[in-house]
C-alpha positions as CSV (number, residue, x, y, z in Angstrom):
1,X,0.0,0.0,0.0
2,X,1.6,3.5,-0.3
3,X,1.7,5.7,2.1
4,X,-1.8,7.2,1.6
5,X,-3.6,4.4,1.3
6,X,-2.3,2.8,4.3
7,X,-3.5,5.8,6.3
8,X,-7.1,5.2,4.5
9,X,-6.7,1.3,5.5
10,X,-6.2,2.1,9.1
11,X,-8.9,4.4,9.6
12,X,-11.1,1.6,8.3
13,X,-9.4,-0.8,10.6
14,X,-9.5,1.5,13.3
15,X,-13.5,2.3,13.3
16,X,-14.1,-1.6,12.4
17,X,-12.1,-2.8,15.4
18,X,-13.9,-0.3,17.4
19,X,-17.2,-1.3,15.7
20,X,-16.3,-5.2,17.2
21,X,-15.8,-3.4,20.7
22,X,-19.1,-2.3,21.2
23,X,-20.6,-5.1,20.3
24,X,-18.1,-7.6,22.7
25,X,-17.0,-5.1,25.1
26,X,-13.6,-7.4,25.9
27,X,-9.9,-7.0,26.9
28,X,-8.8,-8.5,23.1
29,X,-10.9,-6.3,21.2
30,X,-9.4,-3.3,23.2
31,X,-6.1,-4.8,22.6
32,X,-7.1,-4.6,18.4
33,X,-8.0,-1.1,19.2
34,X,-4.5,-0.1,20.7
35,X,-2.5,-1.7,18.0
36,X,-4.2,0.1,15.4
37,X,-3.6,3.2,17.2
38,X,0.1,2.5,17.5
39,X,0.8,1.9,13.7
40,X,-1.3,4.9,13.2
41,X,1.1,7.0,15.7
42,X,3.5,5.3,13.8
43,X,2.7,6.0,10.1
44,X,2.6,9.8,11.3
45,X,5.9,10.0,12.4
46,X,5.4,9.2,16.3
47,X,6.6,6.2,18.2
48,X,4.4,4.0,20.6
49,X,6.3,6.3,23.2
50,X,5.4,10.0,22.3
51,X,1.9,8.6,22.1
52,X,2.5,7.1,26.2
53,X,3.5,10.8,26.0
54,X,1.1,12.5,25.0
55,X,-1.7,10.6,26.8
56,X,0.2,11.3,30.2
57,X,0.5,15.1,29.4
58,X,-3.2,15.6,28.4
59,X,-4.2,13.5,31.4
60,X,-2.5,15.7,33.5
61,X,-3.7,19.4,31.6
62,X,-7.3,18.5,30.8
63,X,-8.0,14.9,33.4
64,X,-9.2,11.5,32.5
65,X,-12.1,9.7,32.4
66,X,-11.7,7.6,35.3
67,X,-13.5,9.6,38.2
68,X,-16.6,9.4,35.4
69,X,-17.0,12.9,35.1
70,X,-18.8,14.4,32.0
71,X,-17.6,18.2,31.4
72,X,-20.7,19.7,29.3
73,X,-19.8,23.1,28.8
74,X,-17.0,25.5,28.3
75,X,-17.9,28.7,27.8
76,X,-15.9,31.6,25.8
């Protein structure tokens, strides 16, 4: 595949594998979900690392999901 349609063949993958997720909400299908998301970091120039990276910093500016609180607003 070149370069482009790689890109177009892991966006496909991506929403497929997340399309399998919701149906079987399991550990493996998760797993499918994170390794297209790493050869995606990966096709754009970013290793498995600045993607740990990136998570960590935006977890620490803007929070997680984990205390299962929904932010509805921001205003200007």
């Amino acid at each position: 595949l070149s370069d482009e349609e790689s890109k177009q063949y892991l966006r496909k993958k991506l929403t497929e594998e997340v399309d399998e997720y919701l149906i079987n909400e399991s550990l493996e299908e998760l797993a499918d979900i994170v390794e297209v998301l790493y050869t995606l970091a990966e096709v754009h120039g970013h290793s498995v690392f600045d993607l740990g990276r990136m998570r960590r910093r935006k977890l620490f500016e803007k929070g997680g999901f984990v205390n299962k609180i929904c932010l509805e607003y921001v205003g200007d």
